[in-house]
Each structure stands twice: as structure tokens, then as C-alpha cells.
N, C-alpha and C positions, 0 to 999 in steps of 0.2 A: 464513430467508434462507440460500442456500447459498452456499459460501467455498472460497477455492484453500486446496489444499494446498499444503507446502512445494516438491513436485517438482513443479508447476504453475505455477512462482515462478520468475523467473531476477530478482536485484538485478544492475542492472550499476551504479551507485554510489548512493551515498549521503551528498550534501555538502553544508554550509552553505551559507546564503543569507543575509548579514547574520549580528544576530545574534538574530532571532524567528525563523525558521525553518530546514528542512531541506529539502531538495530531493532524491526518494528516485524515482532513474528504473529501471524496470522491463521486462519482459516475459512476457506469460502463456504459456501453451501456446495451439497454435490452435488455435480448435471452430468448427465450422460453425454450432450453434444456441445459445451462449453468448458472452458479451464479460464483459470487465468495466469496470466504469461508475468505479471508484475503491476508495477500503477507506474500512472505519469505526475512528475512532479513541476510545481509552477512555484519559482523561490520570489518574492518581492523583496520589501525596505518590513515589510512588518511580519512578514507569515510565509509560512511553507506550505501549499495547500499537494496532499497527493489526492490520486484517483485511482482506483483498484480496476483494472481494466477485465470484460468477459469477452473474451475469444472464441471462437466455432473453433472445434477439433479438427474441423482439417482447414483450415489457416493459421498464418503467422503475424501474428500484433505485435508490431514495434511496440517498447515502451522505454521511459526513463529507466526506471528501476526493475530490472532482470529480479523475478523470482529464484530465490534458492530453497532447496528441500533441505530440511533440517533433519539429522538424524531420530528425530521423535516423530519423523511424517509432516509436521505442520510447516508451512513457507514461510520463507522472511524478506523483506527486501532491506536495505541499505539506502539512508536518507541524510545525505548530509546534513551534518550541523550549521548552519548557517545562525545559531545563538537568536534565531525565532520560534513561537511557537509553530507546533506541524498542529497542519488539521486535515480530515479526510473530507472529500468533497463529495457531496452525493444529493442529485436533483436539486441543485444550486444552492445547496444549506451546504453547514460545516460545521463538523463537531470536534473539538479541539482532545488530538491524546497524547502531546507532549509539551511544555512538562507538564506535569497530574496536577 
């Protein structure tokens, strides 16, 4: 399954909801023949790692976390709080965006 990179990645925040989850709203770069459908998330004992998944427009990519369209246009996913930090994972690195 193929995965954005970080420079494919705009986070514009990253803030609680309650206190089970996070609310981590985004923006991809545009493609004409990709979207992305959501990221897949791996919870361990220390970290939350997601992955912002890129889809072909005409397939269907399962993923953990369903993309929701936010009334301002930009997507959000929903990432439980598991009380670890979250990182996004991209070409086997990780760069930590919660908490700041």
C-alpha cells in the first residue's frame, strides 16, 4: 500500500476531543489520479504511530482511520487517545505531532 510523505503532509492542528481521542486535521498535496481515504494507525506500550495512506481514484483502500471532510474543506481523521505520544510515519522515520 502506498503512503504520503512528510512533504505531502500539511498538519494544520492537532487537538483533543474529550478525553478518548484526538482530532488531527490535515491537508494532502493534490493529484489528479490519488486521494487519500484516511491513515492506518499502530498503537504500542509507548506510541501511536499513523500513516496517511495514497489511493488510485478508482480503488478502495481500507484504512484504520476513515477521512472526514471538514466544513473549511481540509480532512480530519480521529485517533484515539491512548495517553501516548502520536507520530506520523513516513519512509521509516517519525515525527512526533502530539503533544507539541
Amino acid at each position: 500500500m502506498d503512503t504520503y510523505n512528510y512533504d505531502q503532509i500539511t498538519i494544520l492542528s492537532v487537538e483533543p476531543v474529550g478525553e478518548d481521542a484526538v482530532k488531527v486535521r490535515y491537508r494532502i498535496m493534490l493529484e489528479t489520479l490519488y486521494f487519500c481515504p484516511g491513515a492506518n494507525m499502530e498503537v504500542n506500550q509507548n506510541e501511536t504511530l499513523i500513516t496517511f495512506v495514497r489511493c488510485p481514484i478508482n480503488k478502495i483502500c481500507a484504512v484504520t482511520n476513515v477521512a472526514n471532510k471538514e466544513s473549511s474543506g481540509e480532512d480530519s481523521i480521529m485517533v484515539a487517545n491512548n495517553k501516548t505520544p502520536i507520530y506520523i510515519v513516513s519512509d521509516g522515520a517519525k515525527k512526533k505531532i502530539y503533544p507539541q
